[in-house]
FIKELUM-268855 format. One record per atom (N, C-alpha, C, CB): x, y, z. Coordinates in pm, whole numbers, plus 32768, in hexadecimal, padded with zeros to 4 digits. Glycine has a CB too. Layout:
N
XYZ...
This chain:
366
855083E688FC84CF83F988BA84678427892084A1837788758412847188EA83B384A589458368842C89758356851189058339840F89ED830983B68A5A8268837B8A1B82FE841B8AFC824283EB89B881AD838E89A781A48371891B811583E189D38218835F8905823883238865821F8262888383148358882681F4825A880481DA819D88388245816D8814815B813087EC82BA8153885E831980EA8822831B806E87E4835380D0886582B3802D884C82BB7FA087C482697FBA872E825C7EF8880B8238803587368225801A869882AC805A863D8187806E866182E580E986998357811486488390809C863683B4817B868283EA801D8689843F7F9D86A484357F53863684187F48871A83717F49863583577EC485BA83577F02854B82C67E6785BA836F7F79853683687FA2849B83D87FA68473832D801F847384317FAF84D284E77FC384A785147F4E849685558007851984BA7EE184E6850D7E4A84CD84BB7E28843E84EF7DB6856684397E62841883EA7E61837184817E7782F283557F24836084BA7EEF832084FB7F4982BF856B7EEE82CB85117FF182E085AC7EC3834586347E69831C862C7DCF82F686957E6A839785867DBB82EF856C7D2682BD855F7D46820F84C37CD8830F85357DD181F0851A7DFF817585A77E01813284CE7E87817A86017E15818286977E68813D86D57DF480EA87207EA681C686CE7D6E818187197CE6815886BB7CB480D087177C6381EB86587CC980F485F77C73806C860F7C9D7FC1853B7C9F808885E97D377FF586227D857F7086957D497F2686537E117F95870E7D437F76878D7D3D7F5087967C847F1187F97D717FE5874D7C487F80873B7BC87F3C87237B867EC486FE7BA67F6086CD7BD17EB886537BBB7E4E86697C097DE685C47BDB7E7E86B27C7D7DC586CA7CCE7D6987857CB77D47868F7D677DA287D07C917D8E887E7C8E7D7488927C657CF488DA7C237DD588477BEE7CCC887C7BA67C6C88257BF57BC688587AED7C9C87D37C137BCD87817C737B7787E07CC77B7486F77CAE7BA587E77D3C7BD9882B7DC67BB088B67DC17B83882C7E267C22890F7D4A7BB5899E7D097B78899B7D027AE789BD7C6D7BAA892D7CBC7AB9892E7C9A7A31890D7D1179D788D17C2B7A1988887D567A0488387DD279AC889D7E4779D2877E7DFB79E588ED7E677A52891E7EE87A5D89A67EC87A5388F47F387AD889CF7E777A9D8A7F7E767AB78A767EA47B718AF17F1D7A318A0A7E897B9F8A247EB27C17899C7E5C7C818A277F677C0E89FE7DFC7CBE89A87DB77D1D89427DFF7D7689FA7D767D6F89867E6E7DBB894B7ECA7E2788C37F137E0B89B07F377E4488B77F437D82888E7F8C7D5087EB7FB37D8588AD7F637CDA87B27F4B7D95872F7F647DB487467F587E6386BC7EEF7D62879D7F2D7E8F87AC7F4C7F0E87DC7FD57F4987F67EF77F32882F80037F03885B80967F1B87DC810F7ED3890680A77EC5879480E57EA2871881327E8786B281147EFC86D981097DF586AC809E7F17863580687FBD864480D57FF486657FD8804586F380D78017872A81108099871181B6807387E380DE80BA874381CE8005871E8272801C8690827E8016875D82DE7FA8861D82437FDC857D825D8004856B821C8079850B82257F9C85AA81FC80D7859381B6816685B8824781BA860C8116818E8631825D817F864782E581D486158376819C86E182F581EA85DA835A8167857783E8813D84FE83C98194854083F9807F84C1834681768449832381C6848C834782748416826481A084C482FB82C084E1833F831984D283B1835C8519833B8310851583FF82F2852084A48332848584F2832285A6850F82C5847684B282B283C084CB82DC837284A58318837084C282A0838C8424834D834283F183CD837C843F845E835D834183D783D784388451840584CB84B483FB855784BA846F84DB84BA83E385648458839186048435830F85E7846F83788637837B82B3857084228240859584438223855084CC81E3857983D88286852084FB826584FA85B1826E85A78627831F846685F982AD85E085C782A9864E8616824786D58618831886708605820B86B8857B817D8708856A812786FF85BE813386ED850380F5873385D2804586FD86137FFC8733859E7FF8875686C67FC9867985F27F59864485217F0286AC85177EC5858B850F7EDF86D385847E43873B855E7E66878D85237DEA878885C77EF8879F84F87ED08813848F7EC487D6841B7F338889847C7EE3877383F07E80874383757DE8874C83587E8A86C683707DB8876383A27D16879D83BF7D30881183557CE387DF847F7D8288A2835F7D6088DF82ED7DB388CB82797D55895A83057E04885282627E49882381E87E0E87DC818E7EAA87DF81FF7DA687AB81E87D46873381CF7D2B872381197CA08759822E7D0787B081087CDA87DF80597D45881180107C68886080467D9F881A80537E50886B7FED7E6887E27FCC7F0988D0805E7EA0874680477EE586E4800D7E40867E7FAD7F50868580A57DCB86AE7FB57D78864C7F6D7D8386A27EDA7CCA86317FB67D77870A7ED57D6D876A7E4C7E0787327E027D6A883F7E797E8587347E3D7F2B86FF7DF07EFF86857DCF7FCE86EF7E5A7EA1862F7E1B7EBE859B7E047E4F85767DA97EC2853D7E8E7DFE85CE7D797D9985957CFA7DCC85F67C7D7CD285B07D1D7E0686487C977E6886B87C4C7EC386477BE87EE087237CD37F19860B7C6E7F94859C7C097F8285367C118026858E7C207EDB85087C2A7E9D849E7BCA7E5E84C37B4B7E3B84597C0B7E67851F7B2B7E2985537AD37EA4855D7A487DE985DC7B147EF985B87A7C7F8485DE7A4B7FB285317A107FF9862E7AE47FCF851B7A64801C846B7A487FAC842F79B87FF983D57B147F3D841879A87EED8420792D7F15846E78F27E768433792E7F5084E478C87F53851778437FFA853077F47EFF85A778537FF284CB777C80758491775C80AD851C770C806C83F276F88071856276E0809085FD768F80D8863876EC800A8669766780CC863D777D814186A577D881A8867C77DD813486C2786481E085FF77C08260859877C2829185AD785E82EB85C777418220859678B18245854D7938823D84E67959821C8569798D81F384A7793081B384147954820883BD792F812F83ED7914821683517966828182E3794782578240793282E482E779C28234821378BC81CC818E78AD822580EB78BB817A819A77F4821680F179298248804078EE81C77FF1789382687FBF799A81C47F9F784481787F38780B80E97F94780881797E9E786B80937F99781680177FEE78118027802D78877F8C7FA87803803E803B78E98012807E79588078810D79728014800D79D5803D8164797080538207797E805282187A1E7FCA826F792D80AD81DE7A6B809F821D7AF680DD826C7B36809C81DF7B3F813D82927AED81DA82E97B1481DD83537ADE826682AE7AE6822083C27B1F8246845C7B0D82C8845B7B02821F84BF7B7F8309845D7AA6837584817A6683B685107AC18346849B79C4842B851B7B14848C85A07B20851285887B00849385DC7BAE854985F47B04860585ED7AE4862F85817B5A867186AD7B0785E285957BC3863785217C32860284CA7C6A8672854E7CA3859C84947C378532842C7C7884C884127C3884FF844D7CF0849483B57C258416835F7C1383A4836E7C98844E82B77C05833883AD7C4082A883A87CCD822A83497CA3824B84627CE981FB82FC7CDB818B82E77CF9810183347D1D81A982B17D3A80C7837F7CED807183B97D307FFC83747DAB803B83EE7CCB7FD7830A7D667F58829C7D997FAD82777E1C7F2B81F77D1F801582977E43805D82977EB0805382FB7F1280CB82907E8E805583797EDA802984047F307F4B83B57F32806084EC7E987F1483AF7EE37EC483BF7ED47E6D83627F287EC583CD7E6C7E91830D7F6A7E8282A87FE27E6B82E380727F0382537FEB7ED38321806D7ED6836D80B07E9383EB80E97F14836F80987E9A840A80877E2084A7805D7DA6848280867E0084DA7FA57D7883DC80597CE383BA80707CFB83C780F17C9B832D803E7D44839681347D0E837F81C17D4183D582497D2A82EF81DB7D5F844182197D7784FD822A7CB4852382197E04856581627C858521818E7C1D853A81B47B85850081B57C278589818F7B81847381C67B1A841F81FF7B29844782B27B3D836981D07BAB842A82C57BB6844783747B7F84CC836E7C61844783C97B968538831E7B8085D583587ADE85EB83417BE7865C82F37A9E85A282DD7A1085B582CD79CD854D830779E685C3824779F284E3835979BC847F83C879BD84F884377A2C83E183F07A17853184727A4D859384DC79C8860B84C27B0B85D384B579BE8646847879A186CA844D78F4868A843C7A0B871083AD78A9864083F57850861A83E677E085D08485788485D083797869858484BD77F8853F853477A284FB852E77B5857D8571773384EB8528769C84C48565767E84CF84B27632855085F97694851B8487766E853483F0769184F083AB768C859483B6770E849383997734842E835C76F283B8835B7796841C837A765783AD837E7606835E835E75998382832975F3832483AC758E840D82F7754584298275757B83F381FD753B84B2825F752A83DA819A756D83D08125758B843A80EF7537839180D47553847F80CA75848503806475B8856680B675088550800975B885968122762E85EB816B7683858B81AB75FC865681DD76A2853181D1771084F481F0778A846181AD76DC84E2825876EC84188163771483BE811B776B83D1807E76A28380811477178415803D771084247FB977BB84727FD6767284867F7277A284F97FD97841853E800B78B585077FDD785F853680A278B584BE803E7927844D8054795F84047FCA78E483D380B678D683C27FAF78E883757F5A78F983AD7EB7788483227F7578C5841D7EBD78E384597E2F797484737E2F789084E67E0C79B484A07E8D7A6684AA7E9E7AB484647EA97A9A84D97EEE7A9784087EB37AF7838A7EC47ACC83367E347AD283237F6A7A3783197E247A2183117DB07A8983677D0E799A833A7DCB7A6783D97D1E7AC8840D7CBE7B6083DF7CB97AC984957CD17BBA83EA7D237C0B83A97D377C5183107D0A7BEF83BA7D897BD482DF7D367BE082667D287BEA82057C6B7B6482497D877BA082947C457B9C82847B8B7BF6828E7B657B5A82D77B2D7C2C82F77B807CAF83617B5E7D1C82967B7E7CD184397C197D2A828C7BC37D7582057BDD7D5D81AE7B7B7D5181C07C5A7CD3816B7B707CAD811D7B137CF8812A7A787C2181347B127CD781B87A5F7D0181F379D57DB581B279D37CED82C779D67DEC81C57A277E9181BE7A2E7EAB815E79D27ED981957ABF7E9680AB79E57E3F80687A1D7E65805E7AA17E2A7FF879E37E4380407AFF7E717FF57B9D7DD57FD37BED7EE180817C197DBC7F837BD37D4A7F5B7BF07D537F347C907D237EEE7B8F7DE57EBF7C897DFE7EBB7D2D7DF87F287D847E797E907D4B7E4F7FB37D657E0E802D7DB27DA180587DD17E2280807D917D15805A7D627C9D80957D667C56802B7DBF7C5D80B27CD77C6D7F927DA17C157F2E7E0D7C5F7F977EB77C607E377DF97CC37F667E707D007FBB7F337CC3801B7F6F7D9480127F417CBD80667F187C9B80FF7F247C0080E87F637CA281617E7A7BA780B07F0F7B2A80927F1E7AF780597FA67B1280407EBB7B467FE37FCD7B5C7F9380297B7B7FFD80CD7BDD7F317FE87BD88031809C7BE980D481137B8180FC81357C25816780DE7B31812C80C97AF0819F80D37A57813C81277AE08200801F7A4B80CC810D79D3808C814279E9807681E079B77FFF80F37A51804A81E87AA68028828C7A8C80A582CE7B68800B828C7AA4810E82A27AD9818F82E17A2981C983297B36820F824979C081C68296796A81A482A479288196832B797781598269791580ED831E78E980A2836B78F880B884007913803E8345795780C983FC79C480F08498798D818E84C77AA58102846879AE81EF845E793A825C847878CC8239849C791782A68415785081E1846277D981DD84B677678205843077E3825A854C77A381F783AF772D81F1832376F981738331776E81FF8277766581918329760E81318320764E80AE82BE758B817782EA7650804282F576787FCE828A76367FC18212766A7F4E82BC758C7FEB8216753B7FF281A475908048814B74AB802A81BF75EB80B6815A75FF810C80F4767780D680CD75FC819D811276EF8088810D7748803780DD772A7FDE8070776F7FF9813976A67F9F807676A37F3A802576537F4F7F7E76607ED48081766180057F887657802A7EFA76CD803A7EC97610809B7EDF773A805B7F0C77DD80727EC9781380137E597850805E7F4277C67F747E6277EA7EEE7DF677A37F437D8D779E7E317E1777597F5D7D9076D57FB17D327712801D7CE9765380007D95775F80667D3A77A880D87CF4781680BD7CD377B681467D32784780477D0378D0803C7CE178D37FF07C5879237FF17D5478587F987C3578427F657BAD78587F907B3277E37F517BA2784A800F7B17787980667A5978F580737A8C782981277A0D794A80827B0E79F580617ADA7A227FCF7AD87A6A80A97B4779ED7F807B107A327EEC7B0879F87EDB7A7679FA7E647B8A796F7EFE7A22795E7EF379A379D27F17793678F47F3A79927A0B7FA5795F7A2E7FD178F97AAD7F9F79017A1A805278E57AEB7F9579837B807F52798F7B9D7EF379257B957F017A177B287E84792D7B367DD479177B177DF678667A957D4B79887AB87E4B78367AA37E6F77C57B1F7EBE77577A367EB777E37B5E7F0277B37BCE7F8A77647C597F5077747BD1804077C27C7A7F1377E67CE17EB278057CC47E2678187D1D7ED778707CD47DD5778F7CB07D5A77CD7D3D7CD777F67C3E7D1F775A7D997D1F77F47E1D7D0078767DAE7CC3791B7E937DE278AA7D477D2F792B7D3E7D3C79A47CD67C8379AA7CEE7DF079D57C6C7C97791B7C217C1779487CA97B8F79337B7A7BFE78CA7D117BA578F67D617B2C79007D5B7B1779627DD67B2278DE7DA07B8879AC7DF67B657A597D847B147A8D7E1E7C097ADF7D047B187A837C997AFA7AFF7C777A607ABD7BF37B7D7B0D7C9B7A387A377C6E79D579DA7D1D79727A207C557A1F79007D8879CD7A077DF679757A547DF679497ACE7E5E79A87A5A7D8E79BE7B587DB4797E7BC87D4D79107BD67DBE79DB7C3F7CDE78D17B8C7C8A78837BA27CA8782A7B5C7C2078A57B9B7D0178107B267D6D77837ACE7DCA77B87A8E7D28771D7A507E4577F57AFF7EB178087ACF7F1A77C27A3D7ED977FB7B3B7EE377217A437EFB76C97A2C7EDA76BE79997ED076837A817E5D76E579577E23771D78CB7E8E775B78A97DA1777E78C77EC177CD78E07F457817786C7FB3781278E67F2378EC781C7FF677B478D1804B7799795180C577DB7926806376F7797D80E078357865813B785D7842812E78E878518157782F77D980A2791C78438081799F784F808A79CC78AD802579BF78327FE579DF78D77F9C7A5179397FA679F279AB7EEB7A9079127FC7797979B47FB079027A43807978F17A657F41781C79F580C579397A09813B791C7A2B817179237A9C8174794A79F4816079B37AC0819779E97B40814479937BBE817B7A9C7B4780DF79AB7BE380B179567C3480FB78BE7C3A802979537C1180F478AA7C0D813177EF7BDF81A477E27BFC813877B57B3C81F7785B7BCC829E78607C00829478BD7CB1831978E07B65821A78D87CD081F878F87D57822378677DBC814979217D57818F78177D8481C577BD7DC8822677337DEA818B77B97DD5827377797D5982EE77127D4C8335772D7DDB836277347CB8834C77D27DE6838677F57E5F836377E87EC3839D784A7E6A82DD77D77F0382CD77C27F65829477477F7E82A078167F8C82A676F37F2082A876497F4F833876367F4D825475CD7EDE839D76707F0E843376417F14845B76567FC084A276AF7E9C842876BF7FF6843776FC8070844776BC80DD83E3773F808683C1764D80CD839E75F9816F839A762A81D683EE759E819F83D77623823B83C2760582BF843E76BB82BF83FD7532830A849D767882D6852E76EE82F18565775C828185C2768D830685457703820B85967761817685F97709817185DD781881848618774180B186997703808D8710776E80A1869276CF7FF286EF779F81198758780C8128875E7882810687B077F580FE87767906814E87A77985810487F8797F80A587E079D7814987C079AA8059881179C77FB5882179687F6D889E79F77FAE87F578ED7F8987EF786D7F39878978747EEE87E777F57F80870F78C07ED2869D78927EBD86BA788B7DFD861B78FF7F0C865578487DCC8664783A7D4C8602788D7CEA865C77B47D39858F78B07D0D851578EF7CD68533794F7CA884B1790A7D1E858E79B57CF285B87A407CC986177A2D7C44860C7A907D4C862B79E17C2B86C379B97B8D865179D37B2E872878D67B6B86117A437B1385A37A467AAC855679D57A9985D27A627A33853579887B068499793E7B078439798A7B26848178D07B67843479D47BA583D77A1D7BD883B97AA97BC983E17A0A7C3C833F7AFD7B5E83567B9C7B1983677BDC7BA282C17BEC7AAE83677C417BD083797C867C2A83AE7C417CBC83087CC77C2B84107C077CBB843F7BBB7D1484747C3D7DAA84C37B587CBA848E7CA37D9B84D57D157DE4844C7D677E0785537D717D7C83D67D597DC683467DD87DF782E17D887E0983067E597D7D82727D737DBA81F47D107DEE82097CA77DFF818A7CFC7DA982837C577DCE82757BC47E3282FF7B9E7E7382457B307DCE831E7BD57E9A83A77BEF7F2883707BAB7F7F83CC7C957F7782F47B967FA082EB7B2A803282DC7A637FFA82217B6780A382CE7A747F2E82FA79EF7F21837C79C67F2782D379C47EBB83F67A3B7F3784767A4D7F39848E7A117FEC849E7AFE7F0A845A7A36801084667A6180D6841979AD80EF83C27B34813183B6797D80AF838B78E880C183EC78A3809A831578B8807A84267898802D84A678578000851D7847801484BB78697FBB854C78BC802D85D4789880AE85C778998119863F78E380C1854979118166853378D781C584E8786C8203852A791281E484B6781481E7843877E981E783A57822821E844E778A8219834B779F8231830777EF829C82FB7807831282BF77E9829E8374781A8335838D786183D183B478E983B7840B781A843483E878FC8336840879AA8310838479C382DB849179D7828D82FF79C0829A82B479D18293824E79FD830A82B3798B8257827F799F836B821779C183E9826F79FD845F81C2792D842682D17A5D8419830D7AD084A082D87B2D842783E57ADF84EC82BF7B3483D082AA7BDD83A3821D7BB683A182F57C2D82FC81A27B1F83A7812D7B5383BD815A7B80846080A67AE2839D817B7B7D84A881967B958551819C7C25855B822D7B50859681EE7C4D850D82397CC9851E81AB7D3E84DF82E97CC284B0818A7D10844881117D5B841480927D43848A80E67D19836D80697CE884BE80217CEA852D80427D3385AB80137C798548809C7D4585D880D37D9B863B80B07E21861B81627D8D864980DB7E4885AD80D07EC3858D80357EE4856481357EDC85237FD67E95853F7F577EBE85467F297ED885B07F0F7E7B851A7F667E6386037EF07E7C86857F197EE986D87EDC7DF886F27F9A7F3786C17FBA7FB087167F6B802E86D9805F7FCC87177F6D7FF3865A7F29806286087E96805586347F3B8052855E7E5C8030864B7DE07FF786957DBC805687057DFA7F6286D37E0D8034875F7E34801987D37E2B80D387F57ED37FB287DA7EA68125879A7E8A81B1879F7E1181F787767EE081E687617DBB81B586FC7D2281C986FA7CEE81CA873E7CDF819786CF7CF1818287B97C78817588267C8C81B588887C5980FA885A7D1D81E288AE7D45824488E17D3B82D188E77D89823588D47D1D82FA885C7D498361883F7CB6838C885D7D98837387BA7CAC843889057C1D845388EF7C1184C7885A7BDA849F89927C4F84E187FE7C08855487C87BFB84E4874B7C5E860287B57B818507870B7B2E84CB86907B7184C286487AC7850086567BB9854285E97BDC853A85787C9584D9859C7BCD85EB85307CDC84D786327D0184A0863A7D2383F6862E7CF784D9865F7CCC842186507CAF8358864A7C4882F885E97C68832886E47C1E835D85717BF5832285227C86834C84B67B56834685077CA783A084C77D4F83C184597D9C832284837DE3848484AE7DBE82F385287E0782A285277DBC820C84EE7E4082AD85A77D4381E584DE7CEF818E84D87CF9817B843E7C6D81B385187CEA81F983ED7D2C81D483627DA981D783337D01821183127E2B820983737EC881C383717EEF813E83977F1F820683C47E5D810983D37EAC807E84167E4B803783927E87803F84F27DBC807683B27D9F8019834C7DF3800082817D028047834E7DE7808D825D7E52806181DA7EC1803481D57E7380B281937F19804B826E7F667FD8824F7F547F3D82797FD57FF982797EF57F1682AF7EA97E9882BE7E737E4E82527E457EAE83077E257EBA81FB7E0C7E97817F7E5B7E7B81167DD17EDA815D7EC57ECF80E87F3C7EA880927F7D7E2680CC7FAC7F21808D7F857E0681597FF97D8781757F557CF9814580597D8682797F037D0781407E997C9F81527E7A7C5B80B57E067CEC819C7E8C7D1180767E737CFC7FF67EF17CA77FB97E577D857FB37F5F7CD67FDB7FBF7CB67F7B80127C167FB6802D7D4A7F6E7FCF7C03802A7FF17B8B804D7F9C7B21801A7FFA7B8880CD7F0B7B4280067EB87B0F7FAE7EE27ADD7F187E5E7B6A7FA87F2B7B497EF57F6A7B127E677F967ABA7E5C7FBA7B427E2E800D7AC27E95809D7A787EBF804779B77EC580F07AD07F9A801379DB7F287FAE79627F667F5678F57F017F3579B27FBE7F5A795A7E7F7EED792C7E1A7E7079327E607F0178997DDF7E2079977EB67DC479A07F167D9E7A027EB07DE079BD7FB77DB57A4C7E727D5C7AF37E397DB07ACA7DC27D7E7BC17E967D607B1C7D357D837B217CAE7E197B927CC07CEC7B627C447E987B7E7C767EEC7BFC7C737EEF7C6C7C5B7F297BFB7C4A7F067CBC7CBA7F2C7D4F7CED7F967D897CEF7F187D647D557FAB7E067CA380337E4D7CAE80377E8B7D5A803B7EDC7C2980147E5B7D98803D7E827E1880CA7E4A7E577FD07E5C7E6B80E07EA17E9481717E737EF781507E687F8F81F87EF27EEF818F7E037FC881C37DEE806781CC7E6A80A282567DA8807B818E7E7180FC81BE7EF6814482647F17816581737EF381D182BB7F2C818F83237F6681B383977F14819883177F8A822E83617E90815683BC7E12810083DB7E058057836A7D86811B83827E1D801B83957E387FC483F87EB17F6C833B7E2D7FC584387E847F1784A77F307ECE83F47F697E8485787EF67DF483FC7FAF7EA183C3803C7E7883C580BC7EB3835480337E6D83EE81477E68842381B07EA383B681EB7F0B845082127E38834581F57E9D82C982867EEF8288820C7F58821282EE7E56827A81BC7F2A823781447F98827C815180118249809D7F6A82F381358004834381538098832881C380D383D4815B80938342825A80A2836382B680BB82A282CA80F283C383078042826582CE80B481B2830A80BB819182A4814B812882CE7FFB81B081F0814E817881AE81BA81DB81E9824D818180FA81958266821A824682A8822282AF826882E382D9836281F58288826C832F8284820883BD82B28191838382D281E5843A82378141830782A680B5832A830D80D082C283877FFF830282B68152824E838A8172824C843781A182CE846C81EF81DF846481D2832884648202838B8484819883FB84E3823383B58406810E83E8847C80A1841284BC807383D785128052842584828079835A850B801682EA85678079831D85FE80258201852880F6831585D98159834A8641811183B886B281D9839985EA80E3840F864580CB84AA86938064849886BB80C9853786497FFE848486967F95844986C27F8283E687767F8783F586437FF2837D8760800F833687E98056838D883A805E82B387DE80908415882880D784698861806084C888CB812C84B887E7800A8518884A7FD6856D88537F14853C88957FFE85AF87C67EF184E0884F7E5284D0881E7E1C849388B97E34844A877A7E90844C88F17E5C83CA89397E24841089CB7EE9834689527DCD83D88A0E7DC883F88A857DFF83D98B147D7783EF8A847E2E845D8B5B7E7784858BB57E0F84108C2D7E7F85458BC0
């Protein structure tokens, strides 16, 4: 490998993906046995979106990021394009579980868009932090900008429903922000603007005011909207100290809904205990702070505010969705970073290590 590649973050993301592989397979064997006829099943899907993600993190370790500088508006224009697309059920692309429209239907795969579209934000908050300067503490040439684009974005999500994405999204875009150097006064109108979508969410979907009515007394509908949580922490009080073992765990036998994507780390408390809980917080901490670490490094601008928002969204997804898990935050369709089975999640978080890669290659100073 080229010499100014950061190894311990390539190291800790590969030991992420083979803590992800065992969990998957854990937590999903006995499900896909029964529903498919095939134990592996969601494991041999990990593995081929593990190795797609890969080769794109190796592709894009070998780019130099700056040329995303003029992609900046090709990948933001696709990614409000097939947020857009994914809303409209007349093209017969879109693919709905239960209310939520988040998937693009092809002959050979399932997409996420709000997955590219994470991404995309923080392609061009970094390129108009970079490009703007000193100006990013105006409001209306530097503030407003920003926020009308990510704003749009961020609806386009809402609409799906995925509310956990748009807080994310939102949450990015303030960090990214801040770290740029926008006046805090103008941050603290974003609750302000962000108010007619948390209205219309809680009003048009009211799934969403359950979830927030379940995480504040799970216990009120302990059959409903408080279930999952509750069978959360069946698992990670069964857990203790060590776990009841790999592959012993019990939560996943259809106690726990998504036992294999958003709550895989109550899977990882339970057999492993909490000592497997606190090597992947170790490991997700490792990998921030390198991600960090190449930010402050890196002398060119748009460099090191690009790596400042890859470390931060994936900082944010592991905080958020550990929050869930935790009964700390109301529930989120979010996933674990590089642990969780989900296809574009894998594949979209391992292309922007890929960048953070090139970046510690290319950005840092000699």
């Amino acid at each position: 490998m080229k010499k100014g590649y950061d190894h311990i973050l390539i190291y800790t993301v590969l030991a992420l993906l083979v803590i992800g592989w065992i969990m998957v397979y854990s937590s999903s064997a006995v499900m896909a046995e029964i529903q498919y006829n095939d134990s592996f099943k969601f494991l041999k899907k990990q593995l081929l979106f593990s190795l797609i993600g890969l080769i794109g993190m190796m592709g894009a370790m070998k780019i130099d990021y700056r040329r995303l500088i003029a992609w900046t508006y090709p990948i933001l224009g696709l990614s409000i394009i097939l947020l857009m697309v994914v809303l409209i059920p007349g093209l017969g692309l879109s693919h709905q579980v239960g209310v939520a429209k988040r998937w693009l239907m092809t002959p050979w795969f399932t997409f996420q868009p709000s997955e590219l579209s994470k991404l995309a934000l923080v392609i061009f908050v970094a390129y108009s932090l970079a490009k703007k300067g000193d100006k990013i503490k105006e409001f209306f040439l530097g503030f407003v900008p920003v926020i009308a684009i990510s704003g749009i974005m961020i609806l386009l999500v809402i609409l799906e429903p995925d509310m956990g994405t748009a807080i994310l999204m939102g949450l990015l875009t303030m960090v990214l922000l801040f770290v740029g150097g926008t006046r805090f006064s103008y941050l603290l109108t974003v609750p302000l603007i962000a108010a007619p979508g948390i209205y219309l969410f809680i009003t048009h979907f009211q799934y969403g005011y359950r979830r927030l009515m379940a995480f504040l007394n799970p216990w009120q509908d302990m059959h409903g909207m408080g279930f999952q949580i509750i069978q959360s922490f069946v698992a990670l009080g069964s857990g203790g100290l060590w776990g009841v073992g790999l592959g012993d765990g019990k939560q996943k036998l259809f106690f726990l809904p998504a036992a294999h994507t958003d709550f895989i780390l109550a899977i990882v408390g339970e057999e492993m205990g909490f000592i497997g809980i606190m090597v992947a917080i170790i490991l997700f901490t490792l990998l921030i702070w390198r991600g960090i670490k190449i930010a402050l490094k890196t002398e060119d601008t748009f460099g090191a505010h690009l790596a400042m928002g890859i470390t931060s969204l994936i900082a944010l997804q592991v905080i958020i969705n550990m929050g869930v898990v935790l009964g700390l935050l109301p529930t989120k369709g979010l996933t674990l970073p590089f642990i969780s089975y989900g296809g574009t999640s894998v594949v979209m978080n391992l292309v922007g290590v890929g960048i953070l890669l090139n970046i510690s290659a290319k950005g840092a100073g000699r």
